[in-house]
N, C-alpha and C positions, 0 to 999 in steps of 0.2 A: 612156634608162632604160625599163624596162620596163612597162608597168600592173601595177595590183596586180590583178585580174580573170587576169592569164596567169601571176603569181606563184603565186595560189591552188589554181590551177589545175593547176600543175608539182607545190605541194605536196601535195595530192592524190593525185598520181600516183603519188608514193614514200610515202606513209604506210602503216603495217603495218594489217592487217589488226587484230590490236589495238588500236591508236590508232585506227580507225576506228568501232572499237567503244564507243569513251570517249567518243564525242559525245553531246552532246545534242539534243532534238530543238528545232525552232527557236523559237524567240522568237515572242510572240504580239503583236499592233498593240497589244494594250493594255499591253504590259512595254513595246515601245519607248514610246511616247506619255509614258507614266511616266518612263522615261528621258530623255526631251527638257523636260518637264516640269522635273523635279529638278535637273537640269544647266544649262537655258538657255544653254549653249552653240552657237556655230556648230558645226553637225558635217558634216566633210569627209564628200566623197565617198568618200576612201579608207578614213576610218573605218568609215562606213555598211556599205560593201564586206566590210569585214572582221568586223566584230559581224554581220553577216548571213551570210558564209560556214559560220560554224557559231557553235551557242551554246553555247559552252564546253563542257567534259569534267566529266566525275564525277570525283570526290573525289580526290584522291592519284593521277591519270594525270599522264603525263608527253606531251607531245607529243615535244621532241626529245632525242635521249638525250645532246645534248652539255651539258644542265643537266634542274632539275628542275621549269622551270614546267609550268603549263599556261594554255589557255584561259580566260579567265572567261567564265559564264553572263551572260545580262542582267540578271536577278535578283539574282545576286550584284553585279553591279558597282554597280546601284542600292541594296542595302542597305552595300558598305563606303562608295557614296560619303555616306550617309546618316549611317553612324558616322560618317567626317571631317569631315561638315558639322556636328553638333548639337555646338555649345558644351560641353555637359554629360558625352562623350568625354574619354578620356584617352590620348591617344598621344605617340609624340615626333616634334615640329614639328622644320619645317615639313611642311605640309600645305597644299596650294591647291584652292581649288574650281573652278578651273581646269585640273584633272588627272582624267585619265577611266583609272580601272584594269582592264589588259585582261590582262594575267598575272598568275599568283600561283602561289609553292611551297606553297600552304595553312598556311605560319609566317606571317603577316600582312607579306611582304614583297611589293612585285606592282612589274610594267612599268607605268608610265602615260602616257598620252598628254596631249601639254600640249595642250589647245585654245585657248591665247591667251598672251601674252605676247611676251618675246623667245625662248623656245624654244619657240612654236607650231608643230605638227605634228612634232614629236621625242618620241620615246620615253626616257623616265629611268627610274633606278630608285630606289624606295620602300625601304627596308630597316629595318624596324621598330627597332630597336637603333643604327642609325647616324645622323647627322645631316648626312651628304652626300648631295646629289642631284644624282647625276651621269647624263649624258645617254649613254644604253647605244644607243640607234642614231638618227639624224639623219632616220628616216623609217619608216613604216609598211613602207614599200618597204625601205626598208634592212635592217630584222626579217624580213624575208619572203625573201628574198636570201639570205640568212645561215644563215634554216632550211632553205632548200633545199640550199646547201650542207652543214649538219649533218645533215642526211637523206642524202646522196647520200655522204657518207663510210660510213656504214654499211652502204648496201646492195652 
């Protein structure tokens, strides 16, 4: 299998000049710090890899045109996991504080990465309205694989 470093890298390659325009600019030592802080999670190298490849896209972009997530910011991923964490939130469970959200369509649904458990380093998905959390790719690699592919149908 591939590194996610040559993943990224592929993806890059095929994003539209648009989408490249949706980024953000990168995260600062003090948004991560914060992030490590609030999480106390182990965080993979693959994730590091990928929160640092870009921080998230502006509002209602779309990274690939085969759905409508995008990116999340550091920023934002530290204030939804802030909402899921404080008791005093109202959403529909489950919710683990062991889920780090790195996609979102901006309807409060997002991709999250598990950082512990029995589906440690998989990707599921959150669906604000549903109460299934089912496992959408078996790896950061395997989401990155999948956009390349969903990039390279289009071009």
């Amino acid at each position: 299998m591939e590194n996610i470093t040559k993943l990224l890298s592929k993806i890059d390659d095929q994003l539209s000049s648009e989408t490249l325009n949706s980024f953000n600019d990168d995260f600062t030592d003090e948004e991560f710090n914060k992030f490590i802080a609030l999480t106390n999670i182990e965080v993979t190298s693959d994730l590091i890899k990928l929160l640092k490849w870009k921080n998230g896209q502006k509002w209602n972009s779309i990274l690939s045109p085969d759905n409508n997530r995008r990116l999340m910011s550091m920023n934002e991923i530290i204030e939804t996991i802030k909402f899921y964490n404080d008791p005093m939130s109202e959403y529909l469970e489950p919710w683990e504080k062991c889920w780090v959200p790195i996609l979102t369509n901006d309807s409060s649904d997002y991709v999250v990465y598990v950082s512990d458990g029995s589906n440690k380093g998989k990707l599921i998905g959150y669906w604000h309205n549903d109460y299934d959390r089912k496992v959408e790719y078996n790896s950061i690699c395997d989401w990155a694989l999948e956009l390349i592919k969903d990039l390279s149908i289009v071009a």
